[in-house]
N, C-alpha and C positions, 0 to 999 in steps of 0.2 A: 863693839859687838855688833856683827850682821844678822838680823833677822828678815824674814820675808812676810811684808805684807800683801795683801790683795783686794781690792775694793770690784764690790759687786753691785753694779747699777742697771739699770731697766735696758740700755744698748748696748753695753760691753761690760765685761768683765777686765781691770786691770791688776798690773802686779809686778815689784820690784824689789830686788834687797837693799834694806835700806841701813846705812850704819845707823843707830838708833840713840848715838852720842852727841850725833849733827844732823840727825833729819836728811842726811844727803843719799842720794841712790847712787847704789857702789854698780849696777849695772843700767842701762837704760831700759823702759819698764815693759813691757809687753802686754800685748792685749787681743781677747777672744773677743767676737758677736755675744752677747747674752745669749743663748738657744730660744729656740721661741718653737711652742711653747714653754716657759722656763720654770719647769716643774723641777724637783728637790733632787729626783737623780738625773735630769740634765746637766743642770746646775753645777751638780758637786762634781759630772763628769770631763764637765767644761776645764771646771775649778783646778781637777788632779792634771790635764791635760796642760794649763798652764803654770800649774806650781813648777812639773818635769823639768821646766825651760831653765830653771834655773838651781844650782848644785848647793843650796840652803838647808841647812841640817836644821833641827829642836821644831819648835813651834811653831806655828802659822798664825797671823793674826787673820782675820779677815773683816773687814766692811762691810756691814750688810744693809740692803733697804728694807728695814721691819723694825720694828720695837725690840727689841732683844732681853730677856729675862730667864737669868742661869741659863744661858745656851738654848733655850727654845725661843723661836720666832713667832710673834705673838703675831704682827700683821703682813701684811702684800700690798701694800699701795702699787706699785709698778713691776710686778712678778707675779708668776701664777700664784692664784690662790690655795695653790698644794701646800705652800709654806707656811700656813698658818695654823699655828700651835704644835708646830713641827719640832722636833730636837733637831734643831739645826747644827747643832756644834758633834755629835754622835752620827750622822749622816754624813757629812765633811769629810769628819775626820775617820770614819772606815773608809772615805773613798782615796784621802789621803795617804792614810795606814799610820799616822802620825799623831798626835794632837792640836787640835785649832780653838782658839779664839773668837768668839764671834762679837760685835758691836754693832749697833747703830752707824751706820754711815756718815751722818752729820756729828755723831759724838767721837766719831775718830778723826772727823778734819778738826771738831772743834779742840781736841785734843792736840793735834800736832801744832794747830796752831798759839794756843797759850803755854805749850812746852816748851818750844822752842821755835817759833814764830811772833807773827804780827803780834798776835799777846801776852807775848813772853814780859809776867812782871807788872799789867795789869792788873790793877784792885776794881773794886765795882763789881757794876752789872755786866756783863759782855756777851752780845748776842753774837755768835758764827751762826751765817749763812750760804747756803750753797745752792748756786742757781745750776742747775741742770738737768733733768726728764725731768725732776719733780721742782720743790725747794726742802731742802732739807733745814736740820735748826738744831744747834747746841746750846745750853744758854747755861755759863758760871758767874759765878755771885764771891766775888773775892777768891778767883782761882777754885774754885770746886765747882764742879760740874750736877746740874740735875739731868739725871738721863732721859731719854728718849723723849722729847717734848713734842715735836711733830708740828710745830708750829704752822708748817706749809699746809695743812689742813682747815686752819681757822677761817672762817667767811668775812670777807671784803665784797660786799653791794652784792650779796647772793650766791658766790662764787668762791671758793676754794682759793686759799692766796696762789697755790702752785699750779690752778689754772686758769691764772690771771695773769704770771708778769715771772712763772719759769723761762729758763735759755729754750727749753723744746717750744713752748709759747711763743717766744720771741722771732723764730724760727717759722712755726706753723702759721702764724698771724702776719708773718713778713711786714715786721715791725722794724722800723731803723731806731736805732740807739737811741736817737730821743727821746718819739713813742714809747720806748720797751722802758727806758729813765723814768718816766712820769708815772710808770704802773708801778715801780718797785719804789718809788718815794711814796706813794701811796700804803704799802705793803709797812715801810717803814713806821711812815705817820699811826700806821693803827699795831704795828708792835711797842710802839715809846707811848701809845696811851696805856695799855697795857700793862708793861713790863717797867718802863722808864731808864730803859739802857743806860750805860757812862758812851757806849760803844757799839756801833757794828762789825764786825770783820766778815768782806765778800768772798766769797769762796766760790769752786764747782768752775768749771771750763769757760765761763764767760770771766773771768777773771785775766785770760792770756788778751782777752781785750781790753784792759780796765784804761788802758788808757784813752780810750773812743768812747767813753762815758763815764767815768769816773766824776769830771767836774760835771756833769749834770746832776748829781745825786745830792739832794737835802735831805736832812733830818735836825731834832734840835740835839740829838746822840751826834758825836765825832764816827765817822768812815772811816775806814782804812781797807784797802786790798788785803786778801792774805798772803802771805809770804811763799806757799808752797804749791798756791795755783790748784789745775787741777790735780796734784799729787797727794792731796792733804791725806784722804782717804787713806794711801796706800802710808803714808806715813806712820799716820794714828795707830793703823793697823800694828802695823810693824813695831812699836811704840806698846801696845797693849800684849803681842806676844812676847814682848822680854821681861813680861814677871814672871816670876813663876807659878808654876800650876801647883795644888789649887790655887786659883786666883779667883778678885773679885776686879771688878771695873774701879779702874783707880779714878778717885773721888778729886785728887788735889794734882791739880796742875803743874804745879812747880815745887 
């Protein structure tokens, strides 16, 4: 079965169908600018503009960066602040004309990934992490998922982890891999004080480089890359529109 996910992030909007039996994208994915300002009918105009591209009937998942609660978007870390406490899934999807899905952005890589990825079959703690504009964070406890934790919020020496030792961080700070390694072991060390992971899984666009830093990364948790890079999003997605409606955010991974 193909459905079409879309992951929606602070500088682009992506999106692809994905068979939702193997995680694989049946076309290759396409992608808008975010509008800027990226207000709720920019947004969802961007959104119908890129659905068009592709001949995908039923559902729309979609990615979003907010806390997501019944289809309303409770925050805006990296989008206008229009979106907050918006029906996000009722604006979408009139602009759609369809029905959509909405999720957490890090709760749908962390989903693609324990479905049918790096975590696939995992017990334990397992944090997914996603470096990129922000950090995003999913975190299952024996394959179930507690939503929207937001962990890329929490303060590290003053500082917000996600602006500390994100890929846009690593980027604006022109930090070479090492440098950018010692902040996010850092990030690490005070989520396993925390949390006490079994697991990290890396996720978000600095992932297509894990091999240029992967071995600089500690924790006393096991690393792993995730399986589906920066696709995750658009997978999960894709993955959360093939329940059916009404639907609740599926709790159990596997």
């Amino acid at each position: 079965m193909v459905h079409l996910g879309l992951d929606v992030g602070g500088s682009s909007i992506k999106g692809a169908p994905v068979d939702v039996a193997s995680g694989e994208l049946v076309e290759p994915s396409a992608a808008l600018v975010t509008p800027q300002p990226s207000t709720p009918a920019a947004v969802a105009e961007a959104i119908r503009e890129l659905a068009s591209r592709f001949p995908v009937q039923g559902n729309v998942g979609i990615a979003f960066p907010s806390v997501i609660q019944n289809g309303n978007t409770r925050t805006a870390a990296n989008i206008d602040p229009g979106w907050i406490d918006a029906d996000g899934e009722r604006i979408i999807s009139a602009a759609l004309g369809r029905p959509v899905v909405l999720l957490n952005d890090a709760d749908a890589a962390g989903l693609a990934e324990m479905q049918l990825g790096a975590g696939r079959g995992r017990t334990g703690t397992v944090i997914v992490l996603t470096f990129g504009t922000g950090i995003g964070s999913a975190l299952f406890v024996d394959g179930r998922l507690l939503p929207n934790t937001e962990l890329g919020h929490l303060e590290l020496g003053g500082r917000e982890v996600e602006h500390f030792a994100s890929g846009r961080v690593r980027t604006d700070d022109n930090l070479d891999w090492g440098q950018w390694a010692e902040r996010v072991n850092a990030v690490f060390a005070k989520f396993h004080s925390l949390f006490w992971p079994d697991l990290f899984i890396i996720g978000g666009g600095v992932t297509g480089s894990y091999e240029q830093f992967g071995h600089l990364l500690r924790s006393r948790a096991e690393i792993v890359p995730g399986r589906f890079l920066a696709h995750a999003g658009i997978v999960g997605a894709a993955l959360t529109a093939a329940i059916p409606l009404p639907h609740a955010l599926p709790l159990q991974a596997s």
